[in-house]
Structures are given as C-alpha cells and as structure tokens.
C-alpha positions in Angstrom: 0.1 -54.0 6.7 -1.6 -51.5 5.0 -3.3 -50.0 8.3 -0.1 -50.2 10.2 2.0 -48.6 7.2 -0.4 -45.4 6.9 -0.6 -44.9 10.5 2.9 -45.3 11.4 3.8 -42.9 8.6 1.5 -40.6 8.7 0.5 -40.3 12.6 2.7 -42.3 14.3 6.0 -40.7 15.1 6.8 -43.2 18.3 10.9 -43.9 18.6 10.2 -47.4 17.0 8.6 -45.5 13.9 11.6 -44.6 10.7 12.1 -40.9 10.0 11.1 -39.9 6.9 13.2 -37.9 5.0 12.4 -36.3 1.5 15.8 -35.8 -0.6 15.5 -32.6 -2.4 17.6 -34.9 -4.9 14.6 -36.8 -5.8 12.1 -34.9 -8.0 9.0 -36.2 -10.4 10.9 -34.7 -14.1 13.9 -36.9 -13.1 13.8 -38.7 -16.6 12.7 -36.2 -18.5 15.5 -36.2 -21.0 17.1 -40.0 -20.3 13.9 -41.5 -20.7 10.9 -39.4 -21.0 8.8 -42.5 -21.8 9.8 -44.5 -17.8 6.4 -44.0 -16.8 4.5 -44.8 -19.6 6.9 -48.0 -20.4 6.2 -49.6 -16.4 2.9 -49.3 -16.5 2.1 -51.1 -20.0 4.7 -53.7 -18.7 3.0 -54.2 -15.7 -0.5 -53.7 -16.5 0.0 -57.0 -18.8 1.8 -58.9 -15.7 -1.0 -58.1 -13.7 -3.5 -59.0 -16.0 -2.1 -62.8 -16.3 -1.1 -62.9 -12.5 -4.0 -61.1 -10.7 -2.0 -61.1 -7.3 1.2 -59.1 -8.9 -0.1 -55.6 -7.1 -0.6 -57.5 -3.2 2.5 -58.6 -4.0 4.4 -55.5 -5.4 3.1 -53.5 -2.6 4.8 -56.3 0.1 8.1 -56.2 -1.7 8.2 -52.2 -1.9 7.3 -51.9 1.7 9.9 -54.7 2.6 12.5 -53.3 0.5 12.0 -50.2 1.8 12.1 -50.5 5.8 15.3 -52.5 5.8 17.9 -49.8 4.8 15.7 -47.8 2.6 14.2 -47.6 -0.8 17.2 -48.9 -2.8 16.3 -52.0 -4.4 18.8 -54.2 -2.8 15.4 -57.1 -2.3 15.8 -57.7 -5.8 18.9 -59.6 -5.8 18.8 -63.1 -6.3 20.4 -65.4 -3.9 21.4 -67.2 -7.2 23.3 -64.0 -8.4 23.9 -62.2 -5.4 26.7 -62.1 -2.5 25.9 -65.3 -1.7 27.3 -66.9 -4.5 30.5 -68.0 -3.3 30.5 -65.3 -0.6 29.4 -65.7 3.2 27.0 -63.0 2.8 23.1 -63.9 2.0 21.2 -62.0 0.2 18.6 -60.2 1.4 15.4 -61.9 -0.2 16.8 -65.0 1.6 15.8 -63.8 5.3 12.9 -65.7 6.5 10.6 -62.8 6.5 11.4 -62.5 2.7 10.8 -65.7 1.7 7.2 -65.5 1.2 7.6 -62.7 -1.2 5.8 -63.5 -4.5 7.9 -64.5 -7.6 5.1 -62.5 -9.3 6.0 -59.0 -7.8 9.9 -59.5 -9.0 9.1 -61.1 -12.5 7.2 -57.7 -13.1 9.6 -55.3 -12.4 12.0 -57.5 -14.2 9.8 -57.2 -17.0 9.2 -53.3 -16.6 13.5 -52.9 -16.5 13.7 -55.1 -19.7 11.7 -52.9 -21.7 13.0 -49.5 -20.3 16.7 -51.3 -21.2 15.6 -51.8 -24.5 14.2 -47.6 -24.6 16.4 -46.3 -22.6 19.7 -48.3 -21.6 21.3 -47.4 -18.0 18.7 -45.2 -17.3 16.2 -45.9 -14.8 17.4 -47.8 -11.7 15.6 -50.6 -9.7 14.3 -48.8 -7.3 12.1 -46.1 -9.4 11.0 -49.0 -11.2 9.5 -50.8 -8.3 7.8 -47.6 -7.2 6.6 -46.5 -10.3 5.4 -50.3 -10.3 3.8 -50.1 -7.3 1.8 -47.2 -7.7 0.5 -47.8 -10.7 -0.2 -51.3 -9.6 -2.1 -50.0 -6.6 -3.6 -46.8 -8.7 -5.2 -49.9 -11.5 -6.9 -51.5 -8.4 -8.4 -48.6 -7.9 -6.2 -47.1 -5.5 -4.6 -43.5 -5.3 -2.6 -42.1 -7.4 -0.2 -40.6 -4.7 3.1 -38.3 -6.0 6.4 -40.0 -6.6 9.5 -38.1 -6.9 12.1 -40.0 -8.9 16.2 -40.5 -9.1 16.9 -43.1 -6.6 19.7 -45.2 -7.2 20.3 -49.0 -6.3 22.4 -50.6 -3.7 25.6 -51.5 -4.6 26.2 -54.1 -1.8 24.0 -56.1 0.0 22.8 -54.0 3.5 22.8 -55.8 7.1 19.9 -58.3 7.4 16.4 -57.4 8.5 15.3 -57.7 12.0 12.9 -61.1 12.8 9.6 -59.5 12.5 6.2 -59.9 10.7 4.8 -57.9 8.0 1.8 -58.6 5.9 0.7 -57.5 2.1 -3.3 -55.9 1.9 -4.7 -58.3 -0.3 -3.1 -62.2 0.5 -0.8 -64.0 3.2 0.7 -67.0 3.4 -1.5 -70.0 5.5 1.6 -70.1 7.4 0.8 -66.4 8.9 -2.7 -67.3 10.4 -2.3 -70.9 11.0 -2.4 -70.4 14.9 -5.8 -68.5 14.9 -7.5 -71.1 12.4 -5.7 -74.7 14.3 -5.2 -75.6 17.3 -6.4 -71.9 18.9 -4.1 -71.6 22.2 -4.1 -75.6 22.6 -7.8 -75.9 22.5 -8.2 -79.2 19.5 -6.6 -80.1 16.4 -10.0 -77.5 14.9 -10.0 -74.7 17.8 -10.0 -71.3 16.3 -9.8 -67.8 17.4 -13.3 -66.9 18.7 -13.0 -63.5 17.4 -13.1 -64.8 13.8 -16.5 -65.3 12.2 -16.9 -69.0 12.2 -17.9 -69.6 8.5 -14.7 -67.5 7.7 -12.7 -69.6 10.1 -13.6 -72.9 8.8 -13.1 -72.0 4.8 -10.2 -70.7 5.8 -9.4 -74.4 7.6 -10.2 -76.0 4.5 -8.5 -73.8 1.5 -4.7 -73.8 3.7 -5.6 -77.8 5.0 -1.9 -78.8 3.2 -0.1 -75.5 4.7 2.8 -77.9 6.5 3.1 -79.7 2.8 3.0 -76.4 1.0 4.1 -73.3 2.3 3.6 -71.3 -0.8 -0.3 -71.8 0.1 -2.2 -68.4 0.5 -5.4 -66.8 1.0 -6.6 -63.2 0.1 -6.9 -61.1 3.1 -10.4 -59.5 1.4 -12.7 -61.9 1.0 -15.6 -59.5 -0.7 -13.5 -57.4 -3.0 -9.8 -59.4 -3.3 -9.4 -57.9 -6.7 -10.1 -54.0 -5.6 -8.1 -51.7 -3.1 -10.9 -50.1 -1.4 -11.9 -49.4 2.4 -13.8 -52.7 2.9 -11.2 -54.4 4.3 -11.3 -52.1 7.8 -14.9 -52.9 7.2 -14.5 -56.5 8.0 -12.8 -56.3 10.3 -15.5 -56.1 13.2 -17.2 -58.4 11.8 -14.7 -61.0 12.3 -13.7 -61.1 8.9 -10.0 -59.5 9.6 -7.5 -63.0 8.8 -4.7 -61.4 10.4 -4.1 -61.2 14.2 -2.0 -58.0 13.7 -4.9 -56.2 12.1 -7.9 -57.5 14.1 -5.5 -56.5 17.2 -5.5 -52.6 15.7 -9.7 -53.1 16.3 -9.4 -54.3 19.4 -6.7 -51.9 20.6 -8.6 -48.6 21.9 -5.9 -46.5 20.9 -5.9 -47.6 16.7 -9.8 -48.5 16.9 -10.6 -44.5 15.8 -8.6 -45.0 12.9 -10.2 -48.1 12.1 -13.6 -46.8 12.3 -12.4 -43.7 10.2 -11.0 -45.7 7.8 -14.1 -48.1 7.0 -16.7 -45.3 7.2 -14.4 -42.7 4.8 -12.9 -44.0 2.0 -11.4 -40.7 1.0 -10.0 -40.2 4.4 -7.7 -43.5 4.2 -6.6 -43.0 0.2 -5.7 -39.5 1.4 -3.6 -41.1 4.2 -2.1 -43.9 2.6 -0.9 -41.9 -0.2 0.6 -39.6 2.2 2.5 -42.3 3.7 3.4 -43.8 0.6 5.0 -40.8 -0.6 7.0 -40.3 2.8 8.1 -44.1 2.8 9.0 -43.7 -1.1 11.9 -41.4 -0.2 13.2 -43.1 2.8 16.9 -44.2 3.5 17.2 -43.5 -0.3 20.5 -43.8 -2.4 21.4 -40.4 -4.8 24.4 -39.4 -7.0 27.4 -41.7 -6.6 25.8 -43.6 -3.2 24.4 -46.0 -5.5 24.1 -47.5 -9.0 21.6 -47.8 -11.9 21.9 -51.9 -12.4 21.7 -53.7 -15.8 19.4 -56.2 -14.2 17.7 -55.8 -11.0 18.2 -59.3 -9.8 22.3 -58.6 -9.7 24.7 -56.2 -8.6 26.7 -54.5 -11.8 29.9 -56.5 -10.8 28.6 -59.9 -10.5 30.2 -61.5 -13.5 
C-alpha cells in the first residue's frame, strides 16, 4: 500500500488517480483556542495503545488510507455497524464492506481512546477525522517514520457515503493470510503446497505454516516486514527483489518496468521515500474533506450525533 499510496499521490496523476485538493479551510493552529492541548492529548493516548497492541500504527495507517479514498477524509469508517444506519435502516455501514472487514479493532479502539480523553479536555471540539490523522501521524512518526505537516478542521460525516468500490488495498506492516493465500497454496493449480516461484522459498514455506488455519480463522495475519516489523523504514522495497515482498501487488510494482525506478529509489534512499510519502500523506490528508456546516464534530466516533 504504502508504495502505491506515495506514488499515486505524489507522481501519479493517471485519470484513475483522486485529485487532491488542499482546503484553504484547513490550517495547523485550528485548535488553538478550543483545545490547544489536541495534539499533545492523541499522542499520549495513542502512544500507550500502541505500546500494548504493537500493530495499532499498520493498522491506523490502513484505516486512514481506507477512510480516506472512499469519499474523503471524513471519518464516516468509524461507525459501527452496531450503531450506525444499519441499525434498523437498509443502509450498511461503511466498515461492513468486504474490503473493510479486515480492518483492525486495534486501529479504532485507539482513536476511540484519543476522542475519550480530548472529550474529557475539551468537549465538542475535535472531530473524528483530525483525530485519526493526528493518530496516524504520530503513530507512523513513533515507528520512526516522518513527521509530515497536517492542517487541521475537518469535520465528520453526517450520513453514511455510497459504498466503496470491490478492490484491494493493503496496510505496510501486516495483511490478512487471506490476501496472499493464492501465492503461498495451491500456486495457479500446481499442488495443495505450489507457491509463487518469485517468492524466496524459506519465506514461502513459514509463511505456509504461520496462516496453515487461514479458512478456520480469517483474522489470521502476518507482518508484511519480516526484518524490521516493528520500524517504518525503507527495508521493505529492499526485500522486495529478493523475494521477500508477501504481497502480489507490491512484488508486481518490481517487476513492472515502469514502477521498478521507484522501487530501486526507494530501497537505496531512505530520505527520498519519507520525503515522498509525507508529501502524499499530506495531499491525501485533505482530500474530499468536510468544513463549516458540511459535517459534524461527533460525541463518539463510532456513531453519528443523532443515533439515539
């Protein structure tokens, strides 16, 4: 994901690619006065879920990106299906598409846990959505990551948008088994243990034997990075040619002449890809987003403000 994001963001302006749009509404001293503390207050709220849960940032970054490229960065994937238009209503809600349902509880019990406190601080202040940017980058910024700029004052979605088209996208540091299972079984009908050639083989058969119950249990995952899981670094596009890449997507982008510069680029300059992936952060941060009287600030990110 994290390849495809920064280049389609950052490079890619193709017809399939969003249009990035910075709202001049948005700006970094949005809470100056409501709740000079926001920043301060997600990131020691976070910083603690991620010490428990060491897979809260993958999983963060997978429901920003998500929440963002289906209608924009407006918070409307933290509704429960428990609490949302689904409840007595034909509509589902958006966490319940199939793509969604491999999000990590993790990622939504920390900003839940980040809008508690800033309720406590600073009641009806800070929406959803700033708090699962602000959680993200700082999420991605302890790992080690950049610390790219985030202009603030998005509001949440009100009502549930249209469902997200069928397709595939993947966190940086774990996927469900269910993701890779065709390169690791059954490679293109060749035996019940045929794998994709193109993986390294010792890789392909741990990877056999950690997701061996992945019909039984879905929730079963792997991390992406095998050398440094824990770390968002460069090593990742490093792996890659060495058969090391466990996504087809990605190991595709280093086959592909056309993305296998950027691939190279990546794994020999580290700089180079933190400059670019907090570039593209920042554009995707203010995309489709909802300002003034579009949108709400919710009581609890999980529900609209007029669910009873």
């Amino acid at each position: 994901m994290i390849l495809t994001l920064t280049l389609t963001l950052t490079l890619g302006s193709g017809s399939g690619a969003p249009r990035m749009k910075v709202r001049v509404k948005l700006r970094a001293s949005y809470y100056r006065r409501t709740c000079p503390g926001a920043e301060r207050i997600v990131a020691e709220a976070v910083t603690a879920k991620q010490i428990a849960n060491p897979s809260t940032a993958a999983g963060a970054l997978r429901v920003f990106f998500h929440d963002c490229f289906a209608g924009g960065c407006d918070a409307s994937l933290l509704i429960s299906p428990d609490s949302g238009p689904g409840s007595g209503s034909s509509a589902a809600a958006e966490r319940d598409a199939e793509i969604n349902r491999s999000l990590p509880g993790d990622a939504f019990d920390a900003v839940a846990r980040a809008k508690a406190a800033l309720e406590q601080a600073c009641p009806g202040a800070v929406s959803c959505a700033d708090v699962l940017a602000l959680a993200t980058r700082h999420l991605v910024s302890m790992l080690g990551g950049p610390f790219y700029p985030l202009r603030l004052g998005r509001r949440d979605a009100p009502s549930p948008p249209p469902p997200p088209p069928p397709t595939a996208s993947r966190s940086k540091k774990w996927s469900p088994s269910l993701e890779f299972a065709g390169r690791i079984y059954n490679f293109e009908n060749r035996g019940p243990n045929a794998f994709d050639p193109a993986l390294n083989p010792r890789f392909a058969q741990g990877l056999q034997r950690a997701c061996a119950s992945y019909l039984k249990d879905p929730t079963i995952s792997t991390f992406n990075d095998v050398m440094t899981p824990g770390k968002f670094d460069n090593l990742y596009f490093q792996n890659l040619p060495r058969g090391l890449g466990l996504l087809a997507s990605d190991a595709a982008l280093f086959v592909d002449t056309r993305t296998r510069p950027f691939v190279e680029r990546y794994a020999a300059n580290q700089t180079a890809f933190f400059e670019d992936f907090a570039l593209a952060m920042e554009k995707l941060s203010a995309y489709g987003v909802k300002t003034g009287r579009d949108g709400e600030v919710r009581r609890r990110c999980d529900a609209f403000n007029d669910h009873p």
